[in-house]
C-alpha positions in Angstrom: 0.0 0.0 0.0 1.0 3.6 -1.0 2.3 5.3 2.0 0.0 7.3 4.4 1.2 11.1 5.8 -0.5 11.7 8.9 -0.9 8.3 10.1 -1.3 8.8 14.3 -0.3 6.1 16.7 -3.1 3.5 17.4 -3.5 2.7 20.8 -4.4 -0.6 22.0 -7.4 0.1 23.6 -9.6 2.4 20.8 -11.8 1.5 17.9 -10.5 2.5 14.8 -12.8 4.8 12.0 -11.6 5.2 8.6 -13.9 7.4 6.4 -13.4 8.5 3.1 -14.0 8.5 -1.0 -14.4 5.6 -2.7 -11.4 4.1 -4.3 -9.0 5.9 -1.5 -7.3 3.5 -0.4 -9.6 2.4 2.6 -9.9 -0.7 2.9 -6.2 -1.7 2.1 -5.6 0.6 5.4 -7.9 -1.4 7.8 -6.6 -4.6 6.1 -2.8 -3.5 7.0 -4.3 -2.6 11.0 -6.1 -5.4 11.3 -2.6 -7.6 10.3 -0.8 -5.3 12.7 -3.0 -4.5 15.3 -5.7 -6.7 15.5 -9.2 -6.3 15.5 -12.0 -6.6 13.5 -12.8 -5.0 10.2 -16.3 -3.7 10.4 -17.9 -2.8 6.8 -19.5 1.1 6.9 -20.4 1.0 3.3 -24.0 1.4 2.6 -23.6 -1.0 -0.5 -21.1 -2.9 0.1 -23.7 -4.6 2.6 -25.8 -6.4 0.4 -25.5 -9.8 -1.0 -25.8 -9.6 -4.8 -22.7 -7.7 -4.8 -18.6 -8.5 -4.1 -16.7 -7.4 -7.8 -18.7 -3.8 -8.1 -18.8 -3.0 -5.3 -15.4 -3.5 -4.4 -16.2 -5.4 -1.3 -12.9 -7.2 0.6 -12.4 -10.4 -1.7 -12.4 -13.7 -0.3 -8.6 -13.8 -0.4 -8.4 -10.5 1.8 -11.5 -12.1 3.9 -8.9 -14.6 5.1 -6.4 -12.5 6.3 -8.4 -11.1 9.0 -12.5 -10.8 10.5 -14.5 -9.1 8.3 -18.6 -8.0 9.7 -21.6 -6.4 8.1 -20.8 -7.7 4.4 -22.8 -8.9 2.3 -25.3 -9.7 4.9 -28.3 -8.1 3.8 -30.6 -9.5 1.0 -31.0 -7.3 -2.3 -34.3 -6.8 -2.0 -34.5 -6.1 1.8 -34.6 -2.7 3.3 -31.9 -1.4 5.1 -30.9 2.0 6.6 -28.3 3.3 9.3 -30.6 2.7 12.0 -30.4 -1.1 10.6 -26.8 -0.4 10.7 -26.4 0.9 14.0 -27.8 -2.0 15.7 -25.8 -4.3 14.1 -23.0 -2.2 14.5 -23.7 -2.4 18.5 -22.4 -5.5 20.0 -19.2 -5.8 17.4 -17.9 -2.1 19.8 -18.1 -4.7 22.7 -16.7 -7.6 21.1 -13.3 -9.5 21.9 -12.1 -7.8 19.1 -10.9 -4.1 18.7 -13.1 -3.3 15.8 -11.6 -1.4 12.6 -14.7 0.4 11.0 -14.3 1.3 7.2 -16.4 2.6 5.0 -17.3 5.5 3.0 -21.2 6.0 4.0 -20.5 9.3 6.2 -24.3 9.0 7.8 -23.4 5.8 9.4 -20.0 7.0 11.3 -22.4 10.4 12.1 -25.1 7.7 13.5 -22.6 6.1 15.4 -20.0 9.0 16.8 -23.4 11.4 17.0 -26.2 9.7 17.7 -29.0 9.1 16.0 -33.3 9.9 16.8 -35.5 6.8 17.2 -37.6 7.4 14.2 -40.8 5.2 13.9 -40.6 2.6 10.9 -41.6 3.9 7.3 -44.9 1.7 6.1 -44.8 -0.4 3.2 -47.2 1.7 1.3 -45.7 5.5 2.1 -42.2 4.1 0.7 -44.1 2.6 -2.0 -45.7 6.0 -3.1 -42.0 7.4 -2.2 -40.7 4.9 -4.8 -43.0 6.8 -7.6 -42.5 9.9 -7.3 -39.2 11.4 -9.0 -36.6 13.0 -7.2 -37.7 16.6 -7.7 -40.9 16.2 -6.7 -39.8 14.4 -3.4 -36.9 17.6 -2.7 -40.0 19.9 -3.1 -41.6 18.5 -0.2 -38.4 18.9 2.2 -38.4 21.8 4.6 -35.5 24.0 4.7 -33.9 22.9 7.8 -33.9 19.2 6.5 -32.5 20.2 2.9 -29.5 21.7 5.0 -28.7 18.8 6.4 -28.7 16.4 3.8 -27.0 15.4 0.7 -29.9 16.9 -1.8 -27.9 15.1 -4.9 -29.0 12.1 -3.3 -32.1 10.3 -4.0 -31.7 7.6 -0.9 -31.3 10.8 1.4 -34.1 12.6 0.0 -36.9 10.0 -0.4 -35.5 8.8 3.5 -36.4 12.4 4.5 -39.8 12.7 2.6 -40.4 9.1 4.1 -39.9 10.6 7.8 -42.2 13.3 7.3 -45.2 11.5 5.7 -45.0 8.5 8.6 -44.5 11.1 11.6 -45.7 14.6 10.4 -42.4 15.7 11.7 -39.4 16.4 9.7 -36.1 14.7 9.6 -34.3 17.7 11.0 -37.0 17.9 14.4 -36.4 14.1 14.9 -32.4 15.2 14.6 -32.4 17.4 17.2 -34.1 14.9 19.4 -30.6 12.3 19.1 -29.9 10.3 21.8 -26.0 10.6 22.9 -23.6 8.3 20.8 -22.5 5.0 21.1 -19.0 5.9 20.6 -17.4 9.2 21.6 -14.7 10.5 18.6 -12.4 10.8 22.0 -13.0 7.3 22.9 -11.7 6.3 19.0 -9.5 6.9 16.5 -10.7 8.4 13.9 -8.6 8.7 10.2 -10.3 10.6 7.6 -8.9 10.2 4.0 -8.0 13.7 2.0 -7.1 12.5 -1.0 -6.0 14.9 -4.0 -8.8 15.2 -7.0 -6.7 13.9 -9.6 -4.6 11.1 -7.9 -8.1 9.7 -6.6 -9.8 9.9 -10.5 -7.1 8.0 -12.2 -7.0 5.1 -9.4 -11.3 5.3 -10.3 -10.5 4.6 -13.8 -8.3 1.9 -13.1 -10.2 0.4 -10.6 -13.5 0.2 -12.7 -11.3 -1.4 -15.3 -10.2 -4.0 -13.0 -13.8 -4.3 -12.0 -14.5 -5.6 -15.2 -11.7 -8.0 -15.6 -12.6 -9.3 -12.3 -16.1 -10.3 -13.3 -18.1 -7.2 -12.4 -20.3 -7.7 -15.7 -21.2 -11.3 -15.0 -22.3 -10.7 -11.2 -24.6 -7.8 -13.0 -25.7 -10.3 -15.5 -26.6 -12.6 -13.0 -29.2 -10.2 -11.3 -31.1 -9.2 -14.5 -33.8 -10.7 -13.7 -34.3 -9.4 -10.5 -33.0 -6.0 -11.5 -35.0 -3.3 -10.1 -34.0 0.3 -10.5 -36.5 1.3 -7.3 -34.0 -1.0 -4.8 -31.2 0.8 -3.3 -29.0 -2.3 -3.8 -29.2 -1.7 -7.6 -28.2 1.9 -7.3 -24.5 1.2 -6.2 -22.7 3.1 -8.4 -21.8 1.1 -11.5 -24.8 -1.1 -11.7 -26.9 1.0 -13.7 -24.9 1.7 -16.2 -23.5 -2.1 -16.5 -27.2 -3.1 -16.4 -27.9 -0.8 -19.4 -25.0 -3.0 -21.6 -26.1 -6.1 -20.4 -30.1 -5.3 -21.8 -28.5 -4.2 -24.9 -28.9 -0.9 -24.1 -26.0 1.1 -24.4 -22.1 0.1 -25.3 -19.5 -1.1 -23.0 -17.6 1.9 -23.9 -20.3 3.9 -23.1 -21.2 2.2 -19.4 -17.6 2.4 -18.7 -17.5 6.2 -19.3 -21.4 6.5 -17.6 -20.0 4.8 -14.6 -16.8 6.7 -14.3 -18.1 9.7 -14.2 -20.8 8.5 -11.6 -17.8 7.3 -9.3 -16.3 10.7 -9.8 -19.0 12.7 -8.9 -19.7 10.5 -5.7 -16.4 11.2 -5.2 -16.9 14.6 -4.8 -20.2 14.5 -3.1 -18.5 12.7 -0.1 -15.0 14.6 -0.1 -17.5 17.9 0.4 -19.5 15.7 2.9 -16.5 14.7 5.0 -14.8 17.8 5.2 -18.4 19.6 6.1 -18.8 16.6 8.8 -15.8 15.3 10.0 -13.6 18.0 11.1 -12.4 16.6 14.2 -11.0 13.7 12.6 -7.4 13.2 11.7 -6.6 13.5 8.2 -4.6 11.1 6.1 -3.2 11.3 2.6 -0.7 9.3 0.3 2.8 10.3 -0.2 3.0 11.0 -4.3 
């Protein structure tokens, strides 16, 4: 692995955080810990929990799986739902565990869930996330208050059908059930916490290369295999990368064409969590490579 300017002591005694963009470098850094250190590497990537997907995703291989624990990948079915609050619970008794646990991932609203707290909101019914699942993303960012549209990633459809959701089930807004969080399950002073800050142009070219391994590594026949359950509506078939192979496999579009489609979907990803974490996650200790 490139090496990492910044990197802090670990003690013995802490959890270890790693946020950051996707293709940084993450998960090659909580791989190296784990082999060092010890501990358990805990996923904190929204899609790199679900089943249908190992090669897009770029979830650990099985090769790096036994090198060290890994948790919370690949446990979820493709069609089930699954939020942080799902996450969080899991997350709970791995922070108690015999094992120091190494949390990775690049899903900023879980680490916030966990190092922040997060409300209690009542469960979304089957049929308001079903009329959610209709209506475009527009319309659904129309129906946000102010406060909520602060607080949220707007250029993301989960984020903003999960906060129309909220206020159709409660009458409330997300940001009002916010500011009603419990205290955290883990203090950032009770952790380590490693943030990547990676330079625009060194993180693009490793995106490039890394979709083209993704390819060569199979990515197009794991998409092929869920064609027939492909549904655009599931968050599991949003991870970034599945569209656009989908479209090539249906005949749709080229493979040069998804390939460029899905590399500029990483990249801008990209740069909708770089902002995010730098907004967020102040507190943490930046890392970066040595070029």
């Amino acid at each position: 692995m490139t090496k990492l300017i910044g990197l802090p002591d670990i003690p013995d005694d802490r959890p270890i955080l790693i946020a950051g963009p996707t293709a940084s470098g993450k998960s090659d850094l909580a791989l190296r810990l784990a082999q060092k250190h010890g501990g358990v590497i805990v996923n904190a990537d929204a899609s790199q929990v679900y089943d249908c997907w190992r090669v897009i995703t770029a979830r650990p291989s099985l090769a790096e799986e036994s090198q060290a624990l890994h948790r919370l990948y690949g446990h979820v079915p493709y069609d089930a739902a699954y939020s942080a609050g799902h996450w969080l619970r899991n997350v709970t008794p791995l922070l108690t565990g015999p094992e120091r646990p190494i949390i990775v991932g690049g899903t900023g609203l879980y680490f916030m869930a966990l190092t922040h707290g997060m409300a209690d909101i009542p469960a979304t019914p089957e049929d308001v996330r079903a009329t959610a699942d209709t209506m475009t993303h527009e319309a659904l960012l129309d129906r946000i208050d102010a406060d909520t549209k602060a607080r949220i990633d707007v250029q993301n459809r989960a984020r903003v059908q999960r906060a129309w959701e909220v206020l159709a089930t409660t009458g409330q807004s997300l940001a009002y059930w916010q500011d009603k969080t419990p205290p955290p399950l883990l203090s950032l002073d009770d952790a380590v916490p490693l943030l990547f800050d990676v330079p625009k142009d060194w993180l693009s070219e490793r995106m490039t290369r890394r979709f083209d391994l993704m390819i060569d590594s199979g990515a197009l026949d794991e998409v092929a295999a869920m064609r027939e359950r492909y549904d655009p509506a599931l968050p599991s078939c949003r991870a970034i990368g599945v569209p656009e192979l989908m479209n090539y496999v249906q005949g749709n579009i080229s493979l040069d064409e998804a390939r460029m489609r899905a590399t500029i979907a990483t990249r801008q990803f990209a740069k909708r969590q770089r902002t995010w974490f730098r907004s967020k996650m102040r507190q943490w200790t930046a890392v970066h490579p040595q070029i």
